[in-house]
C-alpha positions in Angstrom: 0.0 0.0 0.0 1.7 3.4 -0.9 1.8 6.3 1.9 -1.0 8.0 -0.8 -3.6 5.6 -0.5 -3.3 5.2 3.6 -5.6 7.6 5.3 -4.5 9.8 7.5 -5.6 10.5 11.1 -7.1 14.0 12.5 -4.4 14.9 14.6 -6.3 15.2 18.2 -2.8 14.6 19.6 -2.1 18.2 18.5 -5.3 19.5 20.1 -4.7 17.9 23.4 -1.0 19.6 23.5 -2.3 22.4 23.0 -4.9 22.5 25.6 -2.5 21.0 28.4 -0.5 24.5 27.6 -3.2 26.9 27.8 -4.8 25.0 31.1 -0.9 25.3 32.7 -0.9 29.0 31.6 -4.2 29.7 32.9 -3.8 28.0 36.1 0.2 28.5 36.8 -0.9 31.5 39.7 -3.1 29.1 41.4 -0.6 27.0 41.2 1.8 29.4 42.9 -0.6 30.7 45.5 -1.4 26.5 46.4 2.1 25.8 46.8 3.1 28.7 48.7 0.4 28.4 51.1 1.4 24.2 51.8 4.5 25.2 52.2 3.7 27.8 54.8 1.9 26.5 56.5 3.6 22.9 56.3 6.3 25.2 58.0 4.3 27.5 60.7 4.7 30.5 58.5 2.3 33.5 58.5 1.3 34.1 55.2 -1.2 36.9 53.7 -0.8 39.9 51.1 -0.7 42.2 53.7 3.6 42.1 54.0 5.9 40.0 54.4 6.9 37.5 57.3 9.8 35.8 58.4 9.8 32.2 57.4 13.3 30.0 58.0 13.3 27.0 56.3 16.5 25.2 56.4 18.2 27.9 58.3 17.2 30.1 55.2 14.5 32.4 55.3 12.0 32.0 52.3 9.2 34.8 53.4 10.0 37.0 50.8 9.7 34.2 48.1 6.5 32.7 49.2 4.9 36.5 49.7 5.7 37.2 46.2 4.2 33.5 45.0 1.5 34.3 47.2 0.8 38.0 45.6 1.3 36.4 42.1 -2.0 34.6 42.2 -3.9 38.0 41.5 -2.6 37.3 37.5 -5.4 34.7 38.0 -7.3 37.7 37.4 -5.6 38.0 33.8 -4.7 34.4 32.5 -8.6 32.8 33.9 -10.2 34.3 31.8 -7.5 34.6 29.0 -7.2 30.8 29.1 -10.9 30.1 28.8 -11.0 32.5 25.6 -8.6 30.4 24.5 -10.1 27.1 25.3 -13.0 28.6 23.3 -11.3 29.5 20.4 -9.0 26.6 20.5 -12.6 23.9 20.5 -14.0 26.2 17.3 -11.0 25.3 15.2 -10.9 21.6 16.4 -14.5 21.5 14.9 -13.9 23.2 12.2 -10.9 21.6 11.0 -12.4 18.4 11.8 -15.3 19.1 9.7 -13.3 19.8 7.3 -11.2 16.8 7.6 -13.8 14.8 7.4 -15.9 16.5 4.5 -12.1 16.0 2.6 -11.9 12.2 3.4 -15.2 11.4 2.2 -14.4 12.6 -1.1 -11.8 10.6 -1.2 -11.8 7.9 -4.3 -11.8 4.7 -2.3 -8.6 2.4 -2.2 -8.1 0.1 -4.8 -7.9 -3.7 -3.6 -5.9 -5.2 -6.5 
């Protein structure tokens, strides 16, 4: 069988990709402001937006670093609704190239069994 006559596959693995890396953008300050809280409070640590507090970990203080994780969770404000306008976009092309990818393989001659 020659590589013209095999048909080809819609290419969801592209889609999900794609979606995995809006949802991570989208999501990457919850993220943040999740794993600076465990870890603050994994530790005894005081941690809120209102300033920073001391927080030795290790004999290394990290309350600067997990304030400004913290305070970084307010670009969920941003990147939410960012990644859901992408997740909408994103499905309307899947359809539509699928339709179209399927409207292109039905008028396809059929293969040739000789």
């Amino acid at each position: 069988m020659s590589a013209a006559a095999r048909k080809r596959r819609f290419p969801w693995g592209i889609y999900a990709i794609v979606t995995v890396l809006v949802l991570v953008f989208a999501l990457w300050p919850l993220a943040g402001v999740a794993i600076s809280g465990w870890i603050a409070e994994s530790h005894g640590c005081t941690l809120n937006e209102a300033s920073t507090h001391p927080c030795v970990i290790g004999g290394t203080d990290w309350g600067g670093a997990l304030y400004t994780w913290f305070v970084l969770g307010w670009f969920m404000l941003a990147t939410i609704p960012l990644g859901a306008g992408a997740l909408l976009v994103l499905l309307v092309v899947a359809i539509i190239h699928w339709l179209a990818w399927r409207r292109h393989q039905q008028l396809q001659p059929p293969e040739s069994t000789s």
